[in-house]
C-alpha positions, -999 to 999 in steps of 0.1 A, spaced: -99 164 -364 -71 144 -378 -59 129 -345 -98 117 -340 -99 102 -375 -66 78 -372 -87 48 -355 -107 43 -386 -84 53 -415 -63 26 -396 -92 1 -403 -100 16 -439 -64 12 -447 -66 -28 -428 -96 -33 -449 -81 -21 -482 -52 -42 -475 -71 -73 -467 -91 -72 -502 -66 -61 -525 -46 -86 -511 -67 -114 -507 -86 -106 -546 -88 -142 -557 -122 -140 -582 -107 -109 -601 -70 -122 -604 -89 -156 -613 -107 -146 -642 -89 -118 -660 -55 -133 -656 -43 -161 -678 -6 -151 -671 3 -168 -638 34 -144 -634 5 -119 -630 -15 -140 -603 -19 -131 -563 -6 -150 -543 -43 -162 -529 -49 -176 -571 -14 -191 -565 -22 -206 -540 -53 -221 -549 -34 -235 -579 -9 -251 -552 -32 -268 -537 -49 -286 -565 -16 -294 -575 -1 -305 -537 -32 -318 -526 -21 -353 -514 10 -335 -490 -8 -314 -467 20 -304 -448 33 -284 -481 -1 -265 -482 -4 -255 -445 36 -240 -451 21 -222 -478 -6 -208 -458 11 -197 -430 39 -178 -454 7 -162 -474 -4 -149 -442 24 -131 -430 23 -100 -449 -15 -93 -434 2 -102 -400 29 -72 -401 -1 -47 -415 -27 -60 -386 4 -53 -360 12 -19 -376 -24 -9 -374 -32 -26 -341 -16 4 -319 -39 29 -338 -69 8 -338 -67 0 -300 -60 34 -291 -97 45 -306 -109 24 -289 -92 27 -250 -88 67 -248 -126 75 -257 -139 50 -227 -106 69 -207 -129 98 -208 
C-alpha cells in the first residue's frame, strides 16, 4: 500500500515544508534574537527597512522562494504521477 500512499505523503511532506518554512507569527513573537529569525520574519524586517528601493525587495523575494522551488520540483514527479496513472486505468 506504500506505492499507493506516495502521491499524498508527497503533498503532506510539500505542505510541511511550506509552513515550517514560511512560520512568520511564531518566529515573530517568541524570537527576540534575529540570528534565530526565518527568513519570512527577515524578510519582513527588510522590507521596512528597504522600503523606498523596491528592486532590493523583489531580489529578496525571489531568493526566499527558491528553496520551496527545488521541494515543489522534487515532489512534482510524485504528486503528478497520483494523479495521471489512476485516470490511466
Amino acid at each position: 500500500t506504500l506505492p499507493l500512499c506516495m502521491p499524498i505523503l508527497a503533498v503532506i511532506a510539500l505542505g510541511a515544508f511550506v509552513a515550517s518554512y514560511g512560520s512568520f507569527m511564531w518566529a515573530f513573537l517568541v524570537c527576540q534574537d534575529s540570528k534565530m529569525w526565518t527568513l519570512m520574519v527577515w524578510l519582513y524586517q527588510f522590507q521596512a527597512q528597504y522600503a523606498s528601493q523596491p528592486h532590493l525587495i523583489m531580489a529578496a523575494i525571489v531568493l526566499t522562494s527558491i528553496p520551496t522551488l527545488i521541494v515543489f520540483v522534487f515532489c512534482q514527479k510524485i504528486i503528478l504521477r497520483g494523479i495521471v496513472i489512476p485516470s490511466m486505468k
